[in-house]
Structure formats: C-alpha cells, structure tokens
C-alpha positions, 0 to 999 in steps of 0.5 A: 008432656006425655011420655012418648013425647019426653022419650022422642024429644030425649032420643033427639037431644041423644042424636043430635049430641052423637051428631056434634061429637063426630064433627068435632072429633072429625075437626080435630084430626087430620082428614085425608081425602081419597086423592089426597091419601093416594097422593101422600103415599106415592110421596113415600113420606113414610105414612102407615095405613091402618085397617080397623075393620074386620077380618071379614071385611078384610079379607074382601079387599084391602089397600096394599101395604095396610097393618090389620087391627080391627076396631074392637082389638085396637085397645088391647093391640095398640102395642103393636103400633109402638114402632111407628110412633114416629110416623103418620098412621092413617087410620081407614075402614068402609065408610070413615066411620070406625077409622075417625074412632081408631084415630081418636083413640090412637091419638089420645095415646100420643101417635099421629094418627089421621082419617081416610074420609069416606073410607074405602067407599070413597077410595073405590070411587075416586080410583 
C-alpha cells in the first residue's frame, strides 16, 4: 500500500467513525421534530428552548421565548441552566447539528435535555 492509499483509507475509517458517533448519540436523545416541537410548546408542559448558536446567528432570528448560550460557552455557562433542572430543555441551532452536541453535553451532566432535528431549517420549512 502507498501512503496516498494509508492516508485515503485512514481519512475514511475517521469519516465513517464520526458518521456512527452522531447516529448513536442522535438515538440516545430525544428528537423532537419540527411539529412535534411546536405541538410540545403550545402544550405548555413547561419545556425551555435553548439557542446554541452564535450571536450572530441569533440576532438574525430566533423562536420566541429561547435562553441564548452559544455552543462554545455551553461549558462555562452551564450554571445558568441549574433553575431548570426540573424541566425539558430542548436544545436547537441551524441545522440540528451543534444542538445534538448541546444536549449530549447537558445530559452528561444530569439535565433532561432534547433535540430540534434539523434545527431552525427544518422549523422554517414545516412553519
């Protein structure tokens, strides 16, 4: 084997690892769906919605009611959340990317926290 060929075939194991660690963290937390999200909160069944994108995206639009922490602040900030450990905090950025990563990390740390699959692009569309 050349070493184009180690590099290709290690770059493919490291994308097809990254690929099955999203599906499986994906299935271990709580998927709301676009309606499904917008059927939870007109419920009033005391559900937090969190913004993890950035403040630029943010200021751009964002679902009424949402408690802003960008993704990369999450860790420091996650104090701020204490007050709704009782509650289901769903976590949505633009895509459902960052927010599956937001609530993995929140749930590591004992909040019950869920995803917006598809994020705000999703949201937009089925709205």
């Amino acid at each position: 084997m050349s070493i184009g060929q180690i590099i290709l075939a290690l770059f493919s194991a490291l994308i097809v690892f990254l690929y099955f660690k999203k599906f499986l963290l994906s299935r271990s937390i709580k998927q709301y769906s676009a309606s499904g999200l917008k059927e939870k909160m007109n419920g009033g069944k005391g559900s937090i919605l969190l913004d993890v994108r950035t403040n630029a995206e943010r200021s751009s639009q964002s679902l009424g009611g949402s408690i802003h922490i960008p993704l990369n602040e999450l860790r420091n900030r996650k104090v701020e959340l204490k007050k709704f450990k009782d509650k289901e905090i769903i976590c949505y950025c633009r895509s459902g990317s960052r927010s599956l990563n937001a609530a993995a990390l929140l749930r590591k740390d004992g909040f019950n926290a869920a995803n917006l699959t598809g994020g705000l692009l999703k949201y937009k569309f089925n709205n």
